[in-house]
MITI-803746 format. One record per residue (C-alpha): residue in one letter; x negated, y, z negated. Coordinates in Angstrom, 1 decimal, always signed. Each point is the difference from the previous one (the first is absolute). Example, Ala and Ser with C-alpha at 12.3 -4.5 7.8 and 13.67 -1.06 7.14 Angstrom:
// residues 2
<r><type>A</type><px>-12.3</px><py>-4.5</py><pz>-7.8</pz></r>
<r><type>S</type><px>-1.4</px><py>+3.4</py><pz>+0.7</pz></r>
***
This chain:
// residues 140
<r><type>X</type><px>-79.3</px><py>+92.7</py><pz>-64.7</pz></r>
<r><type>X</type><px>-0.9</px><py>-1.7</py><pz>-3.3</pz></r>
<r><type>X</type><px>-2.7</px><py>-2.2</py><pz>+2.5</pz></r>
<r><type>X</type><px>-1.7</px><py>+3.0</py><pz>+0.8</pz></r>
<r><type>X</type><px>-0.1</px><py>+1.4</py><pz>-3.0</pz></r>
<r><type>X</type><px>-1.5</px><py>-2.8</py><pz>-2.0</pz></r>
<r><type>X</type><px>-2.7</px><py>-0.2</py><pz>+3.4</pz></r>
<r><type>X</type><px>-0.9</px><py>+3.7</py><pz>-1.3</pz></r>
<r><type>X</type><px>-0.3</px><py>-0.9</py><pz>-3.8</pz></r>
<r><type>X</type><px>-3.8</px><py>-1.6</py><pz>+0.0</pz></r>
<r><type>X</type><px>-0.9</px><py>+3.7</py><pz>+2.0</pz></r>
<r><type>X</type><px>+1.9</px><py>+2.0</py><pz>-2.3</pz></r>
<r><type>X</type><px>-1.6</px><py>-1.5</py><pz>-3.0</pz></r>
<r><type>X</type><px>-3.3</px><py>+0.3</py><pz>+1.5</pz></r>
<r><type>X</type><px>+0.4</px><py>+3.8</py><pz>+0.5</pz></r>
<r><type>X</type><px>+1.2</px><py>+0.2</py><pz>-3.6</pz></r>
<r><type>X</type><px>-3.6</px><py>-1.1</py><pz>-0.8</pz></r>
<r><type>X</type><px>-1.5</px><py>+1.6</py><pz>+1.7</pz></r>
<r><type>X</type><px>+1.2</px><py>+3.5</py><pz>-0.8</pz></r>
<r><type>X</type><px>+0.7</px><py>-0.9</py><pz>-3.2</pz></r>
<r><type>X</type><px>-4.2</px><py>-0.8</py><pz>-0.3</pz></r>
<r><type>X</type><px>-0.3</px><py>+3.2</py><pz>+1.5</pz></r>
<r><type>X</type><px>+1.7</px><py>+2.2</py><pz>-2.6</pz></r>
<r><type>X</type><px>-1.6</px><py>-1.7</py><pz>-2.8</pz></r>
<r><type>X</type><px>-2.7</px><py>+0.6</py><pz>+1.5</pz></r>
<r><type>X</type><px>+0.2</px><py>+3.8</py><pz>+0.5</pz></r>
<r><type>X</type><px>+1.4</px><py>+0.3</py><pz>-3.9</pz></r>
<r><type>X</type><px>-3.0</px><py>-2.1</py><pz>-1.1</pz></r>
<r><type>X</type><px>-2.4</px><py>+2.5</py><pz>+1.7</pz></r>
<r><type>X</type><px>+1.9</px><py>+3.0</py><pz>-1.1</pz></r>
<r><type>X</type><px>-0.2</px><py>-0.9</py><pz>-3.3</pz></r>
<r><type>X</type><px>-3.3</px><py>-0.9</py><pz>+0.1</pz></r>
<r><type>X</type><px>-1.2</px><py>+3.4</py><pz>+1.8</pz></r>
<r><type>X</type><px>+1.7</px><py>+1.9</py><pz>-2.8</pz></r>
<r><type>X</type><px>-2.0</px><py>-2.5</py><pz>-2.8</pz></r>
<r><type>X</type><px>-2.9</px><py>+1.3</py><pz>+1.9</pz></r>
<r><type>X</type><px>+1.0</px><py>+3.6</py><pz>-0.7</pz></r>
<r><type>X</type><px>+0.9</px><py>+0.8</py><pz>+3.5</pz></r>
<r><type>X</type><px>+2.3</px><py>+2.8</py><pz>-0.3</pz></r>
<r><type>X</type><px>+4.0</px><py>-1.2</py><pz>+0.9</pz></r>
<r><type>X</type><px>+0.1</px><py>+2.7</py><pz>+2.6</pz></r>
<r><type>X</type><px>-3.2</px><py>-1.3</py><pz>+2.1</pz></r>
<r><type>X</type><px>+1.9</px><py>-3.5</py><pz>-0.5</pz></r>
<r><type>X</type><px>+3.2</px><py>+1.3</py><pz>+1.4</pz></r>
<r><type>X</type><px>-2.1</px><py>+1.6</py><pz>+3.4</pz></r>
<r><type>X</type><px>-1.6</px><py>-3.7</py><pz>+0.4</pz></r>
<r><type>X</type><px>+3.1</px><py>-2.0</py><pz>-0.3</pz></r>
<r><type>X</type><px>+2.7</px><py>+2.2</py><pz>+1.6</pz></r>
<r><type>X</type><px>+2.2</px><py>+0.5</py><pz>-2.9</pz></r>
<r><type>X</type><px>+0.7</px><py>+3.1</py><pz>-2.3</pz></r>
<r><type>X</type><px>-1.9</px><py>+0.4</py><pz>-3.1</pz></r>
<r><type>X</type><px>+3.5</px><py>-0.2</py><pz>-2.1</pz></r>
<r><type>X</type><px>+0.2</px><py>-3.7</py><pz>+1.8</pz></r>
<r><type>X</type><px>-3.8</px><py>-0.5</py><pz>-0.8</pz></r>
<r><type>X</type><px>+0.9</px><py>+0.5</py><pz>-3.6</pz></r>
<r><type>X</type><px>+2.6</px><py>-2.6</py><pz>+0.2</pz></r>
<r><type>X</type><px>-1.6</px><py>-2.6</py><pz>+1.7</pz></r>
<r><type>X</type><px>-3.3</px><py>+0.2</py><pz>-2.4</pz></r>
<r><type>X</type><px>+2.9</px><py>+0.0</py><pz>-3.3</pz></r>
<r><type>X</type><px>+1.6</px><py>-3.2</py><pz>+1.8</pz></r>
<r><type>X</type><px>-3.9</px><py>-1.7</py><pz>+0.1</pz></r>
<r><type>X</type><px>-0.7</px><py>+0.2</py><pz>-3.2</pz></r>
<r><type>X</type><px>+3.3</px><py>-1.1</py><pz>-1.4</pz></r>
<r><type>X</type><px>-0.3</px><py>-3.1</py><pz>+2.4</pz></r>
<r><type>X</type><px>-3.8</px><py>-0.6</py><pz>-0.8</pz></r>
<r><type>X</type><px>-1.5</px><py>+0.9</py><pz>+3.8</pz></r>
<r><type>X</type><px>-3.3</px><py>+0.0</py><pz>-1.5</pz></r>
<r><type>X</type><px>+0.6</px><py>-3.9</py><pz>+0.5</pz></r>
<r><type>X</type><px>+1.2</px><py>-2.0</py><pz>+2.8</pz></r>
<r><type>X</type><px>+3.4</px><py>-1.6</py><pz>-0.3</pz></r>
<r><type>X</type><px>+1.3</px><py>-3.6</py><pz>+0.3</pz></r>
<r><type>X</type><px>+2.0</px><py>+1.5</py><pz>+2.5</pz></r>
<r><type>X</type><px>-2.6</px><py>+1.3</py><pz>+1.8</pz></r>
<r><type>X</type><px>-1.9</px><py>-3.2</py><pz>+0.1</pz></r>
<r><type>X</type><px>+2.9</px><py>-2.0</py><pz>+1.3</pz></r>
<r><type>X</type><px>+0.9</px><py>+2.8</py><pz>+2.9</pz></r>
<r><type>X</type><px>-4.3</px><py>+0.1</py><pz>+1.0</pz></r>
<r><type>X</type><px>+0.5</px><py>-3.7</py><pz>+0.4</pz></r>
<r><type>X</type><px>+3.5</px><py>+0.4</py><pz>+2.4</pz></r>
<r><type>X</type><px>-1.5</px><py>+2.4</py><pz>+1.8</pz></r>
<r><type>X</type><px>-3.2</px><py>-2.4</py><pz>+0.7</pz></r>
<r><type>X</type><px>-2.4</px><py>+2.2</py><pz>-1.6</pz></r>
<r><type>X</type><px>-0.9</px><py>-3.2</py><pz>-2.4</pz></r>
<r><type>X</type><px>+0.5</px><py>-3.5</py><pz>+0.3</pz></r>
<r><type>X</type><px>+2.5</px><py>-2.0</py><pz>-2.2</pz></r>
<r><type>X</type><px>-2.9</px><py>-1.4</py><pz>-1.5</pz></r>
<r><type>X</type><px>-1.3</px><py>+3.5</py><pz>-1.0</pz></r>
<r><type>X</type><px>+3.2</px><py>+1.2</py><pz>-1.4</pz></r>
<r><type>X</type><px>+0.4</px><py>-3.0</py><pz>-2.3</pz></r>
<r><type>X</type><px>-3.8</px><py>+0.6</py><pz>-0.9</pz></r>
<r><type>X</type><px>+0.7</px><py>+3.6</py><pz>-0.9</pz></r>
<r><type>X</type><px>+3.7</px><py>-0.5</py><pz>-1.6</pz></r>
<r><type>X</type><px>-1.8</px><py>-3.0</py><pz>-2.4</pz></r>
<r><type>X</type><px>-2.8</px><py>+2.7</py><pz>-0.7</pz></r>
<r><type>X</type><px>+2.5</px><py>+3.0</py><pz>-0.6</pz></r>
<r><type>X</type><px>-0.8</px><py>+1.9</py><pz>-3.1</pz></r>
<r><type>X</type><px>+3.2</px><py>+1.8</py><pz>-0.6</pz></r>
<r><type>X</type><px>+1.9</px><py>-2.8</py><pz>+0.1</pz></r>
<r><type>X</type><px>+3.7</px><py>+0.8</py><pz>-2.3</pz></r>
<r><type>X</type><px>+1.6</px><py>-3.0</py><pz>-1.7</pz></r>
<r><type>X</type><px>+3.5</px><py>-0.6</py><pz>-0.3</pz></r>
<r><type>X</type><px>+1.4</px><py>+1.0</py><pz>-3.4</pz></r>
<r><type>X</type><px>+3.3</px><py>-1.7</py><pz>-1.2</pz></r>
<r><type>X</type><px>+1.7</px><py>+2.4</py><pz>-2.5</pz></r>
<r><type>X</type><px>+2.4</px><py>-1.7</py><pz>-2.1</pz></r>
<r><type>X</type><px>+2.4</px><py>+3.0</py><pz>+0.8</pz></r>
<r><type>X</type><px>-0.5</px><py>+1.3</py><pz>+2.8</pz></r>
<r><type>X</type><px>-1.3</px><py>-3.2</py><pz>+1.9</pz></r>
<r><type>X</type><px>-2.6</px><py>-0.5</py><pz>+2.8</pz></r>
<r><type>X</type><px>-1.9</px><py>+4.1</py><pz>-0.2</pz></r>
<r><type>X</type><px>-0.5</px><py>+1.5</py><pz>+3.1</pz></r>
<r><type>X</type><px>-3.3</px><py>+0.5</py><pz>+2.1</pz></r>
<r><type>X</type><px>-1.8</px><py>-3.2</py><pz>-0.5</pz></r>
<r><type>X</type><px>-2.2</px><py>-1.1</py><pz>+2.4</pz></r>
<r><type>X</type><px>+1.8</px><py>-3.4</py><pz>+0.8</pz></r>
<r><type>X</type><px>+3.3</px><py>+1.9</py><pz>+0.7</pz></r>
<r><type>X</type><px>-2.3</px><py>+2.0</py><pz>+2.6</pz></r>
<r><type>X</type><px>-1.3</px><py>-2.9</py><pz>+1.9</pz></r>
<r><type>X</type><px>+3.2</px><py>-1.9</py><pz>-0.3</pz></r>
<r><type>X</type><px>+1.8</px><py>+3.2</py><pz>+1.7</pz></r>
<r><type>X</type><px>-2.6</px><py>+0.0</py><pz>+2.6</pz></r>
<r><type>X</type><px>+0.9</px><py>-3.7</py><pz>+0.4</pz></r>
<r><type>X</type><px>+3.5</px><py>+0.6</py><pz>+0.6</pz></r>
<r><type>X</type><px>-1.2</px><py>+3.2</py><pz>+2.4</pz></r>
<r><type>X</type><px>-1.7</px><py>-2.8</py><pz>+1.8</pz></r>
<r><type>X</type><px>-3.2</px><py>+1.1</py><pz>-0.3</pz></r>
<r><type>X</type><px>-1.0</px><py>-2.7</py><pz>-2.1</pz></r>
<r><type>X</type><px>+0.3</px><py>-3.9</py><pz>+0.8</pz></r>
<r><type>X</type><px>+1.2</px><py>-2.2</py><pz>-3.2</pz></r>
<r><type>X</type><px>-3.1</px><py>-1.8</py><pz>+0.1</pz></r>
<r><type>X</type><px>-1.9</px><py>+3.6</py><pz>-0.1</pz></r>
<r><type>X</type><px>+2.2</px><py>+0.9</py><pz>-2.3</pz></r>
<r><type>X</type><px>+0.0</px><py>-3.5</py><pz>-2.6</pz></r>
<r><type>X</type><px>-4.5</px><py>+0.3</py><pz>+0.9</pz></r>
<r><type>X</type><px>+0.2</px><py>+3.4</py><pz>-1.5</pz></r>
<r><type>X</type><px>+2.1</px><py>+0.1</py><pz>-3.1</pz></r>
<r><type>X</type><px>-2.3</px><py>-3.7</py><pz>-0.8</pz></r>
<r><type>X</type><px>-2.7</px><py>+2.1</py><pz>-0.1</pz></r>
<r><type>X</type><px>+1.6</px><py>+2.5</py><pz>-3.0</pz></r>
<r><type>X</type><px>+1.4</px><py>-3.0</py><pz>-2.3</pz></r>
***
């Protein structure tokens, strides 16, 4: 059984993705609607939800910064073949946002840094080691 199951794994991963993609998708244009002034009630008739789940969804964007695309994001487009390796390592040299790890001499290694993200992403196997070495060379 294990055979079949690891045949399934590249498939599985690639519908992650790709619905993964999708719903940052929807929360980036939610949150972007309601920047716009569009009131949450005309959001929730346009994206199927309630407008108690419209107000969540536009809180959840703006604590995670929607207004910008993620590393995330920009390693999934590239899985997905909606850019070429050689566009995601163009954009993830050029991102703007990029987080850099902290040490805290208490608390060690902080949370949330952008190399933890792609080196997650890595061990997700979305990202190659040679992706992954290209684009933390291009943050030192």
């Amino acid at each position: 059984m294990a055979i079949v199951s690891a045949a399934r794994e590249p498939n599985l991963r690639l519908s992650y993705a790709r619905a993964h993609l999708a719903e940052l998708e929807r929360m980036r244009q939610v949150y972007l609607a309601s920047l716009d002034g569009m009131p949450q009630r005309e959001i929730a008739q346009a994206v199927h939800l309630s407008q108690a789940s419209v107000h969540r969804v536009i809180a959840r964007a703006r604590a995670l910064g929607m207004e910008h695309v993620s590393l995330e994001e920009i390693v999934l487009q590239r899985f997905v073949g909606e850019l070429s390796a050689e566009q995601m390592l163009e954009k993830l040299a050029r991102f703007e946002h990029w987080v850099p790890r902290i040490v805290d001499p208490v608390d060690g290694v902080l949370a949330e840094d952008s190399q933890a993200e792609l080196e997650r992403l890595h061990a997700d196997g979305f990202l190659s080691e040679d992706e992954l070495d290209q684009a933390l060379d291009a943050h030192e």
